[in-house]
PyMOL Python script that loads the backbone (N, CA, C, O; Angstrom):
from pymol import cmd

cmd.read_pdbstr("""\
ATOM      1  N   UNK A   1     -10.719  85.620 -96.049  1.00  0.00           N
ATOM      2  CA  UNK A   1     -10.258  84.539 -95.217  1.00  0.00           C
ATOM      3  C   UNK A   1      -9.564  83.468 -96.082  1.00  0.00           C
ATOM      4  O   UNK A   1      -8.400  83.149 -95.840  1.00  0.00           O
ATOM      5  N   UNK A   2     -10.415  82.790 -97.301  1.00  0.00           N
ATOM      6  CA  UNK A   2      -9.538  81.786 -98.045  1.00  0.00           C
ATOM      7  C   UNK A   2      -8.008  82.913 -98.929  1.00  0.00           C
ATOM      8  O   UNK A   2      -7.177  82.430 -99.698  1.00  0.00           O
ATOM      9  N   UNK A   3      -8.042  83.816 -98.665  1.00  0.00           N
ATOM     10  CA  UNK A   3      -6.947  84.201 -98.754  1.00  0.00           C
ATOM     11  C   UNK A   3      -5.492  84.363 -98.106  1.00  0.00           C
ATOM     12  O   UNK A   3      -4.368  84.562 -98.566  1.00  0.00           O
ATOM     13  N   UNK A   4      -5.945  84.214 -97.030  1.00  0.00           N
ATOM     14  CA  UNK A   4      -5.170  84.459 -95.736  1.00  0.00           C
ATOM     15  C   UNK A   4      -4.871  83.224 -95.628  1.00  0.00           C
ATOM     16  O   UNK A   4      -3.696  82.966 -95.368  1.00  0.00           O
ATOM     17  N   UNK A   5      -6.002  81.921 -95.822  1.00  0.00           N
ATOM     18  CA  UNK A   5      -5.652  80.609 -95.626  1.00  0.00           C
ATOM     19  C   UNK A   5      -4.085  80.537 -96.716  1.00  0.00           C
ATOM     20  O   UNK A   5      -2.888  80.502 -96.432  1.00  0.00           O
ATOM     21  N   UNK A   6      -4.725  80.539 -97.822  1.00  0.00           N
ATOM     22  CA  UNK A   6      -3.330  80.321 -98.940  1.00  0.00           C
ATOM     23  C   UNK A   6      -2.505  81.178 -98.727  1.00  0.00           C
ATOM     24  O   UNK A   6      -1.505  81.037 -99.431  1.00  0.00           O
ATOM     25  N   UNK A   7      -2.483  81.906 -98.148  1.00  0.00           N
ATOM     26  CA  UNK A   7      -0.732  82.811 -98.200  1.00  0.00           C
ATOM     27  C   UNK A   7      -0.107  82.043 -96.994  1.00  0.00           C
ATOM     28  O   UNK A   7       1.097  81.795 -97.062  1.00  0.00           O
ATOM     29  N   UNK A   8      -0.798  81.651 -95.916  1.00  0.00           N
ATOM     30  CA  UNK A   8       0.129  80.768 -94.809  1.00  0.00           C
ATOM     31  C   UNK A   8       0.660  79.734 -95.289  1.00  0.00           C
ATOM     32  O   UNK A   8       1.851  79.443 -95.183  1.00  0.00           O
ATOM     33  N   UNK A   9      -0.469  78.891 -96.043  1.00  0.00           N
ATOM     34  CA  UNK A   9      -0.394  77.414 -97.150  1.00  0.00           C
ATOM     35  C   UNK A   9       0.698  77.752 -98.281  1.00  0.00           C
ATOM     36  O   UNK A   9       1.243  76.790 -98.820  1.00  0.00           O
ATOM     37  N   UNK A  10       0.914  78.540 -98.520  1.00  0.00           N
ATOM     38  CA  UNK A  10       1.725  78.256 -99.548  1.00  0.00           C
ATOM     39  C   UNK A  10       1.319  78.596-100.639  1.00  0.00           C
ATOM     40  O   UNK A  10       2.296  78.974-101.284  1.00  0.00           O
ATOM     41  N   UNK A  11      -0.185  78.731-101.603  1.00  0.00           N
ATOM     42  CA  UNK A  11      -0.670  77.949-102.803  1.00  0.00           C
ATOM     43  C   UNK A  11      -1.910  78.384-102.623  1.00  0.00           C
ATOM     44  O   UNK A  11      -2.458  78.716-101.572  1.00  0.00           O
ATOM     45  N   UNK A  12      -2.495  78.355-104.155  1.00  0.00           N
ATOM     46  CA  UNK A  12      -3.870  78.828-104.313  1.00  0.00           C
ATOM     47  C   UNK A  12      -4.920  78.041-103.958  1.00  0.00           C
ATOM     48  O   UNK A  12      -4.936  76.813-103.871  1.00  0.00           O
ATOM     49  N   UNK A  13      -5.958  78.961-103.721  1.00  0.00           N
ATOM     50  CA  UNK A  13      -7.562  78.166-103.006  1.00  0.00           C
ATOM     51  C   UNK A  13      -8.213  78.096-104.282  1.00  0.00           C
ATOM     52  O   UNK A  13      -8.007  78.960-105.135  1.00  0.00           O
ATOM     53  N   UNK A  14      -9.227  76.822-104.531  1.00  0.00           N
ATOM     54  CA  UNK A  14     -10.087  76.922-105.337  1.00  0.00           C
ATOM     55  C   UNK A  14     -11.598  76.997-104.958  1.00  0.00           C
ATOM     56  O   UNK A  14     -11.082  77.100-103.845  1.00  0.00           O
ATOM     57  N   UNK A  15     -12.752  77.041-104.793  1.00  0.00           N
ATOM     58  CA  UNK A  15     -13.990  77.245-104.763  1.00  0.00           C
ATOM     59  C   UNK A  15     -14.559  76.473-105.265  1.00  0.00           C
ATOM     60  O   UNK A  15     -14.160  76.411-106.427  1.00  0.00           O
ATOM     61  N   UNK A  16     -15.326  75.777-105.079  1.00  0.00           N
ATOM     62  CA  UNK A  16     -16.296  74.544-106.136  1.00  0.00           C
ATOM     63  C   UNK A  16     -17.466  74.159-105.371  1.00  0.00           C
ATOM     64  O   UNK A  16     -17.497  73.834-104.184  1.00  0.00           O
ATOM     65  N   UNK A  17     -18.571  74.249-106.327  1.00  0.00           N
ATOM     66  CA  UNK A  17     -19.979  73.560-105.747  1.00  0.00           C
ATOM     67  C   UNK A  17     -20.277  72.306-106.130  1.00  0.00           C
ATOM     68  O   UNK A  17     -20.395  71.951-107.303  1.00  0.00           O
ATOM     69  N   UNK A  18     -20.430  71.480-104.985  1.00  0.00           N
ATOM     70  CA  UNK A  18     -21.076  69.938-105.232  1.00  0.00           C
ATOM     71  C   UNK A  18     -21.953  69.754-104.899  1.00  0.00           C
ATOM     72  O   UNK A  18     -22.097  70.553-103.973  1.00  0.00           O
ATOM     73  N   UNK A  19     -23.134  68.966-105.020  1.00  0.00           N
ATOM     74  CA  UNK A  19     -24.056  68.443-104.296  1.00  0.00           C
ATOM     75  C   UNK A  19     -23.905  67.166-103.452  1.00  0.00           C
ATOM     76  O   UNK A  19     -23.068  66.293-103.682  1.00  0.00           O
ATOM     77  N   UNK A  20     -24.315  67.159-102.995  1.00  0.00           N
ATOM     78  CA  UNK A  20     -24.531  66.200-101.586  1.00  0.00           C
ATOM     79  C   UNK A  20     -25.398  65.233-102.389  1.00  0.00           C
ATOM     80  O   UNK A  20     -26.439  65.644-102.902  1.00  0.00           O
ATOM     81  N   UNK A  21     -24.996  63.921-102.522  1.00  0.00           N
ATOM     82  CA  UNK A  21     -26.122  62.815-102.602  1.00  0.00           C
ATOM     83  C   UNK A  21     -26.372  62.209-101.535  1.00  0.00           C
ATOM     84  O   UNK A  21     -27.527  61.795-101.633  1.00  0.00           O
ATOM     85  N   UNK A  22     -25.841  61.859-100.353  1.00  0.00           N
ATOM     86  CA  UNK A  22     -26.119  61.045 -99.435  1.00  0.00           C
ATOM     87  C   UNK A  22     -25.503  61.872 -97.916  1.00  0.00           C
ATOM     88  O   UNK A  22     -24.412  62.422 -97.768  1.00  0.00           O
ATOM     89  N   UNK A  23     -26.483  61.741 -97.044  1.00  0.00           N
ATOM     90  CA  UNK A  23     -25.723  62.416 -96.159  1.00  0.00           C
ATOM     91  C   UNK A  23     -26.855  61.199 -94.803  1.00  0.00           C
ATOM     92  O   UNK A  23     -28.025  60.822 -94.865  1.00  0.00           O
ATOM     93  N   UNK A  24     -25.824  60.974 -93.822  1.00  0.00           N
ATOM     94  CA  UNK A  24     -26.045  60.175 -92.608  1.00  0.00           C
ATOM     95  C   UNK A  24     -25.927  60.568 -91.277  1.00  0.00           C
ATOM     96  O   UNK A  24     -24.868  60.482 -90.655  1.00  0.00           O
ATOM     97  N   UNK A  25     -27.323  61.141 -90.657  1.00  0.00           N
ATOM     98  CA  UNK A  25     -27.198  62.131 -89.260  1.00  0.00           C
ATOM     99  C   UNK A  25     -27.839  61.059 -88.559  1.00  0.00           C
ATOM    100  O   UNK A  25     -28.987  60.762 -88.889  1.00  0.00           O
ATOM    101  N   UNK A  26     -27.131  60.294 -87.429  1.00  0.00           N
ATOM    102  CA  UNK A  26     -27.926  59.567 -86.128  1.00  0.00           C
ATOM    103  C   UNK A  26     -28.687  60.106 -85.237  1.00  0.00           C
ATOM    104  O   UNK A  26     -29.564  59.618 -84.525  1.00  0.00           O
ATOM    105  N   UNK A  27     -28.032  61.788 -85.396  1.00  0.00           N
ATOM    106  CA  UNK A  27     -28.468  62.639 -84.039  1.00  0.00           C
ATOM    107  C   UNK A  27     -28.073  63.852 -84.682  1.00  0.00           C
ATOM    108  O   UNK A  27     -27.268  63.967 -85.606  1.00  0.00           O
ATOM    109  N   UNK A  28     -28.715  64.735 -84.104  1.00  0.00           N
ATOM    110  CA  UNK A  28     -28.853  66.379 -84.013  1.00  0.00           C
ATOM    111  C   UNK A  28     -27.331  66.841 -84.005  1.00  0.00           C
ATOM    112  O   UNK A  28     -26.938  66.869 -82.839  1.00  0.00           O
ATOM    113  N   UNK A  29     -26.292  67.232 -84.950  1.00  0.00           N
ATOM    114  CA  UNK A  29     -24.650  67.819 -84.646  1.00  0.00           C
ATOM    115  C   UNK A  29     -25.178  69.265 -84.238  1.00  0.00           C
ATOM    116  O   UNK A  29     -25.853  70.117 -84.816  1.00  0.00           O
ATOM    117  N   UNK A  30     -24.434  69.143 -82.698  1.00  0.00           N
ATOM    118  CA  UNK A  30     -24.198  70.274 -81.768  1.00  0.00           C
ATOM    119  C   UNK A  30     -23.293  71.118 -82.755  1.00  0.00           C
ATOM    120  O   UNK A  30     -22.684  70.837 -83.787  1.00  0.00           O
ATOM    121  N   UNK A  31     -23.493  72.514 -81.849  1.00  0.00           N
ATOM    122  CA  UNK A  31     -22.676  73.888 -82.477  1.00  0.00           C
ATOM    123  C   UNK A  31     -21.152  73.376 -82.133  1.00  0.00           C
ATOM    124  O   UNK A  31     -20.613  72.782 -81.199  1.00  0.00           O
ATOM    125  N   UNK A  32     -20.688  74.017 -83.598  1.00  0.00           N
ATOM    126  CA  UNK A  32     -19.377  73.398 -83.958  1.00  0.00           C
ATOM    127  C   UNK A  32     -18.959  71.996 -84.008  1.00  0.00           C
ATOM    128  O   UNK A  32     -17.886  71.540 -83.614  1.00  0.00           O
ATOM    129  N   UNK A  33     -19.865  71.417 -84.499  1.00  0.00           N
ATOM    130  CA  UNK A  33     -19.823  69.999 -85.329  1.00  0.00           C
ATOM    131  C   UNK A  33     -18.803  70.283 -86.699  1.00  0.00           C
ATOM    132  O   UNK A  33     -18.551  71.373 -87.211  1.00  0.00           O
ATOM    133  N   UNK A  34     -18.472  69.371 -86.972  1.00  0.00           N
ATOM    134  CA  UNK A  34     -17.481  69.195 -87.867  1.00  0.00           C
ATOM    135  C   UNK A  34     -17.834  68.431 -89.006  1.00  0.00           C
ATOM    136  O   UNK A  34     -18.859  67.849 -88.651  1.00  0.00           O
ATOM    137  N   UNK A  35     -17.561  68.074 -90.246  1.00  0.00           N
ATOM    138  CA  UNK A  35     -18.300  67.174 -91.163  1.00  0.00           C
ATOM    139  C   UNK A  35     -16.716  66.054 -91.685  1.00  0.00           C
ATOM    140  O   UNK A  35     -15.508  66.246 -91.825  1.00  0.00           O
ATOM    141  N   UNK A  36     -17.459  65.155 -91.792  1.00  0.00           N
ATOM    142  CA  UNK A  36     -15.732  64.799 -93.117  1.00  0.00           C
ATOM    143  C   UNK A  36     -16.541  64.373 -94.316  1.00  0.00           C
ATOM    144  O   UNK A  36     -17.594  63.757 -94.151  1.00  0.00           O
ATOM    145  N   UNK A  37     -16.095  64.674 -95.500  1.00  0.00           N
ATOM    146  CA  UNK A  37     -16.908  64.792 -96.800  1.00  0.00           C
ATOM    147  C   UNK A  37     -15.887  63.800 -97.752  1.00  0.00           C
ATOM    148  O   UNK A  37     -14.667  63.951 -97.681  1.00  0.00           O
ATOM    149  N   UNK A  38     -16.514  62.752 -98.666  1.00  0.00           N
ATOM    150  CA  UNK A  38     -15.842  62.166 -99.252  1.00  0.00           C
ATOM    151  C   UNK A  38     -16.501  62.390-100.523  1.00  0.00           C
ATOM    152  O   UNK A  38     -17.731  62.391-100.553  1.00  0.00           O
ATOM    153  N   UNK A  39     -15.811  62.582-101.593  1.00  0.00           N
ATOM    154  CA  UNK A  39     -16.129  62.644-102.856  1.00  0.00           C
ATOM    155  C   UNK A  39     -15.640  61.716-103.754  1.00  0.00           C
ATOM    156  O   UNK A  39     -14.647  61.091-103.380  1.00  0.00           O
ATOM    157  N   UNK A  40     -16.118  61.458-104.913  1.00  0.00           N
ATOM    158  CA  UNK A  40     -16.052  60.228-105.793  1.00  0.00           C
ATOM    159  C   UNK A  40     -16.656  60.510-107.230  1.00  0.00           C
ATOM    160  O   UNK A  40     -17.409  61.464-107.425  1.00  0.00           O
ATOM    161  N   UNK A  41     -16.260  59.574-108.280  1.00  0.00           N
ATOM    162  CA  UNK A  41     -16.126  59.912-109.804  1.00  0.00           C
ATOM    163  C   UNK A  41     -17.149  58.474-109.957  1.00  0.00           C
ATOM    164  O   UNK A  41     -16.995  57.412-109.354  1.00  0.00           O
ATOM    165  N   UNK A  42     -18.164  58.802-110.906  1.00  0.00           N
ATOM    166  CA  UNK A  42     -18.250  57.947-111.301  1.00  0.00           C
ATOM    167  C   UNK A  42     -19.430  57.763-112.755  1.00  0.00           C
ATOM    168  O   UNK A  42     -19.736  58.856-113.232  1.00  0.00           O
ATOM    169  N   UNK A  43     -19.948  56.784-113.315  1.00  0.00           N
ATOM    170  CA  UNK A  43     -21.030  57.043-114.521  1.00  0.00           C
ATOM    171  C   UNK A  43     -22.125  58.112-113.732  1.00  0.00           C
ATOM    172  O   UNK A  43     -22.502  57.913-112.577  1.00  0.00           O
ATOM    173  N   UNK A  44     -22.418  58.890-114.288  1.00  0.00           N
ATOM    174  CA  UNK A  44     -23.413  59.681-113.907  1.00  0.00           C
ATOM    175  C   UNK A  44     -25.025  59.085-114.015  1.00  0.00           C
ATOM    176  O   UNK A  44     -26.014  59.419-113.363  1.00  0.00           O
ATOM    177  N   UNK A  45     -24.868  58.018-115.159  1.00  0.00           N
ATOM    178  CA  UNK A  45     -26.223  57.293-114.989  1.00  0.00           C
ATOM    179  C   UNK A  45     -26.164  56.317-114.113  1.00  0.00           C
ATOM    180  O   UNK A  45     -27.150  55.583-114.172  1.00  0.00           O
ATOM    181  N   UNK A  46     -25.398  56.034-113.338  1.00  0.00           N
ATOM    182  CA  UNK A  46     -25.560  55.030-112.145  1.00  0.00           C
ATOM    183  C   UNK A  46     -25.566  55.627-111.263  1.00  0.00           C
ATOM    184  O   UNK A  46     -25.575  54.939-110.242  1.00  0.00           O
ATOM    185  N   UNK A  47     -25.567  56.902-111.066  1.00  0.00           N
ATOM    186  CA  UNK A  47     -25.210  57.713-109.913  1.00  0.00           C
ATOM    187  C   UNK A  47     -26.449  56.892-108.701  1.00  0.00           C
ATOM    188  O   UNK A  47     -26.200  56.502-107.560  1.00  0.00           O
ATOM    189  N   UNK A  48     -27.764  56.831-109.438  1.00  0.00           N
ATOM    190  CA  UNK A  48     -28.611  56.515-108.231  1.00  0.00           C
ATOM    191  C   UNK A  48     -28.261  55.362-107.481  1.00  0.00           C
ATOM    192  O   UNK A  48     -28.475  55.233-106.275  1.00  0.00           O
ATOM    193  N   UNK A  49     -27.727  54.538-108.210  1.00  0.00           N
ATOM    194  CA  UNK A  49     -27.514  52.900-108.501  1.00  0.00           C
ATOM    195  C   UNK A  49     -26.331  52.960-107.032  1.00  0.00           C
ATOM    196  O   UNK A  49     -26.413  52.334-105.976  1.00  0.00           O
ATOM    197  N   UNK A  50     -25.212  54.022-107.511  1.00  0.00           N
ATOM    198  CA  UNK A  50     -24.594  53.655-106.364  1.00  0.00           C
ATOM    199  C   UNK A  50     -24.277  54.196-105.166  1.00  0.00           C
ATOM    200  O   UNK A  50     -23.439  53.890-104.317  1.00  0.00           O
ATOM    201  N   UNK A  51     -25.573  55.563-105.286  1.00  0.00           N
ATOM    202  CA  UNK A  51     -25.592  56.212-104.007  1.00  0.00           C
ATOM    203  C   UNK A  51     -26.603  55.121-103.261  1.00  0.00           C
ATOM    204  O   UNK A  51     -26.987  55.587-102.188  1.00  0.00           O
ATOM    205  N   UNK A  52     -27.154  53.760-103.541  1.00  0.00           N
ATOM    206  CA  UNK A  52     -28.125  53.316-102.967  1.00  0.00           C
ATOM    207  C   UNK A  52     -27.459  52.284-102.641  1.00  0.00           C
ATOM    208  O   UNK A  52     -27.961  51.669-101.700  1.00  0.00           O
ATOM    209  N   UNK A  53     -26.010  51.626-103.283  1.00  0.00           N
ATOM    210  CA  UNK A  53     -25.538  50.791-102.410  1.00  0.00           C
ATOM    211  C   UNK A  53     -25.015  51.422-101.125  1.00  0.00           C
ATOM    212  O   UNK A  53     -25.404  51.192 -99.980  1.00  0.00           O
ATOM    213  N   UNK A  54     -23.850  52.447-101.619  1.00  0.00           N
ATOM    214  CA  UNK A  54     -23.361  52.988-100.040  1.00  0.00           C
ATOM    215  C   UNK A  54     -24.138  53.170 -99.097  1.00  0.00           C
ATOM    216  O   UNK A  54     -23.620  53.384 -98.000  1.00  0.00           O
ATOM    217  N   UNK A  55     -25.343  53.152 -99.180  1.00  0.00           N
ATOM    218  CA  UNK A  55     -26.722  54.055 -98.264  1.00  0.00           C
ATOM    219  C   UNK A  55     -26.778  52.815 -97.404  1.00  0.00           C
ATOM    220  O   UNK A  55     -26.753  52.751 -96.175  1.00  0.00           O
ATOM    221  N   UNK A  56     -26.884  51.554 -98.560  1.00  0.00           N
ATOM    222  CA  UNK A  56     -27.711  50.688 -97.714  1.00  0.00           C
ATOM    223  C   UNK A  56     -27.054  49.133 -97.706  1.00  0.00           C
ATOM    224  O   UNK A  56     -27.611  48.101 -97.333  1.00  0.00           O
ATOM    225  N   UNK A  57     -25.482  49.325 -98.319  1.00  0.00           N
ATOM    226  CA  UNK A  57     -24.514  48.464 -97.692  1.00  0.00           C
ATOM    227  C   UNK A  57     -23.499  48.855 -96.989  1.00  0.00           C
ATOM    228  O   UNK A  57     -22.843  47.992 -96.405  1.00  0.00           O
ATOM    229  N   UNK A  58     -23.091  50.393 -96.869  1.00  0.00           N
ATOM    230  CA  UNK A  58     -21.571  51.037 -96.178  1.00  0.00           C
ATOM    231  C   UNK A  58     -22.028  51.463 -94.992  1.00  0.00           C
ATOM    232  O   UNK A  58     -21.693  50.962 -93.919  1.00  0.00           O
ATOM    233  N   UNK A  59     -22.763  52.346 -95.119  1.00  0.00           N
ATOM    234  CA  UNK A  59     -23.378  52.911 -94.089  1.00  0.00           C
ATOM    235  C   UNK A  59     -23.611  52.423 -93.116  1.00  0.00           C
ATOM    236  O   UNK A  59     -23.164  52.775 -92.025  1.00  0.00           O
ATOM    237  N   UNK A  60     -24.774  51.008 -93.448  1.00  0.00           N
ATOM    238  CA  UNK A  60     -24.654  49.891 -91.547  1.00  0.00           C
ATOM    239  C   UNK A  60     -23.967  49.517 -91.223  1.00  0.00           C
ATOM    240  O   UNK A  60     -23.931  49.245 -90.023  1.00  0.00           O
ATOM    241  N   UNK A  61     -22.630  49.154 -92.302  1.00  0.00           N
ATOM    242  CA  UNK A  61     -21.550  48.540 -91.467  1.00  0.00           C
ATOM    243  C   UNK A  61     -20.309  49.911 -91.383  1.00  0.00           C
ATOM    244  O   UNK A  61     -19.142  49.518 -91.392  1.00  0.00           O
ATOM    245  N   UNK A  62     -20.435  50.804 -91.338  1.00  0.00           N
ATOM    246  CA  UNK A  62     -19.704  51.978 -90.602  1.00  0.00           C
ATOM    247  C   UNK A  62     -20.629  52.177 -89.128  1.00  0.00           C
ATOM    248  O   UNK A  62     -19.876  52.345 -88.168  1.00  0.00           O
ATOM    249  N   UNK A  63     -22.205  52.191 -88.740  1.00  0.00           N
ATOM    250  CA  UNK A  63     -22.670  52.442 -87.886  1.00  0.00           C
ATOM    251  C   UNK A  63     -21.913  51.501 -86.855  1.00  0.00           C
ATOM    252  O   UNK A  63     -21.614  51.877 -85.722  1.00  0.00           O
ATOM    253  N   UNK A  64     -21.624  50.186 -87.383  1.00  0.00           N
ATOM    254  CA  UNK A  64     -20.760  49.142 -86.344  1.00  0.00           C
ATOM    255  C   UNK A  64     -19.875  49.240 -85.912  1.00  0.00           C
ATOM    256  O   UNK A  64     -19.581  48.534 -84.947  1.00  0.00           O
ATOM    257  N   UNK A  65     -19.112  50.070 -86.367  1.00  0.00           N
ATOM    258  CA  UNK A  65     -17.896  50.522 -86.063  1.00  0.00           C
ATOM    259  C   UNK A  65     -17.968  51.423 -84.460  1.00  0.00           C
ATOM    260  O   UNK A  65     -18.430  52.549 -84.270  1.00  0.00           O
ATOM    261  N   UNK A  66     -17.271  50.371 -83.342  1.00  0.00           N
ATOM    262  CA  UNK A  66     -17.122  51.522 -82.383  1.00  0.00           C
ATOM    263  C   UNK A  66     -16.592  52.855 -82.722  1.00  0.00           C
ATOM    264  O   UNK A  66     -15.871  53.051 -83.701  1.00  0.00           O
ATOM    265  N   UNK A  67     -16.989  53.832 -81.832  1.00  0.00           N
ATOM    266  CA  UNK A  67     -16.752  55.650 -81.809  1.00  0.00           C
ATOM    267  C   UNK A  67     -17.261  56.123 -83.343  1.00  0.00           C
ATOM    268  O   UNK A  67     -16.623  56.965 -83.974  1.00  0.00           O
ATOM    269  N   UNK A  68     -18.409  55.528 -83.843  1.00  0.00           N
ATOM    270  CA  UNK A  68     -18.677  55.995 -85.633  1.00  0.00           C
ATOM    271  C   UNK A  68     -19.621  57.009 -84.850  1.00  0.00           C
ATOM    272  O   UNK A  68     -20.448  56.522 -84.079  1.00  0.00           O
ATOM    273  N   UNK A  69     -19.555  58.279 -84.988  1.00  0.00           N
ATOM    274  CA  UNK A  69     -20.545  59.035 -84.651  1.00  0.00           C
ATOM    275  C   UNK A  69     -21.603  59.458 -85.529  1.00  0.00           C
ATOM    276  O   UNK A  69     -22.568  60.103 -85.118  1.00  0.00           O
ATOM    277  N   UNK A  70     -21.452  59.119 -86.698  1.00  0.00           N
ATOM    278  CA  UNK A  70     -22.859  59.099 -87.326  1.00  0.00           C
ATOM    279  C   UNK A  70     -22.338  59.974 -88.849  1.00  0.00           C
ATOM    280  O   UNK A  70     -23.159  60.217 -89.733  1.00  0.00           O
TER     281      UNK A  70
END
""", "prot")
cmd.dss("prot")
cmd.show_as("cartoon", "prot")
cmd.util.cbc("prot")
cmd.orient("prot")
């Protein structure tokens, strides 16, 4: 399949494993839920430091956001 993707695309697929530090569910995602995933660079020894701001300064104020589904 990621083959078929890149021959329509144009250009090669790459494969890569990340881990998830933070993830924000309000509610149960129904079949065929969708995700949007943001990734970011940063000191690896702060990693905790600043997965705990986004957690617990981005996050409530994205929940404010009318249509934020979670």
């Amino acid at each position: 399949m990621r083959e078929q993707a890149a021959d329509a695309m144009g250009g090669p697929f790459d494969v890569q494993e990340w881990e998830i530090a933070l993830l924000h569910r309000a509610h149960q995602a129904l079949e065929g839920a969708c995700c949007r995933v943001t990734w970011s660079r940063g000191d690896a020894g702060r990693m905790y430091q600043m997965t705990e701001t986004f957690r617990t300064g981005i996050v409530p104020r994205l929940d404010g956001i009318p249509g934020f589904a979670a």
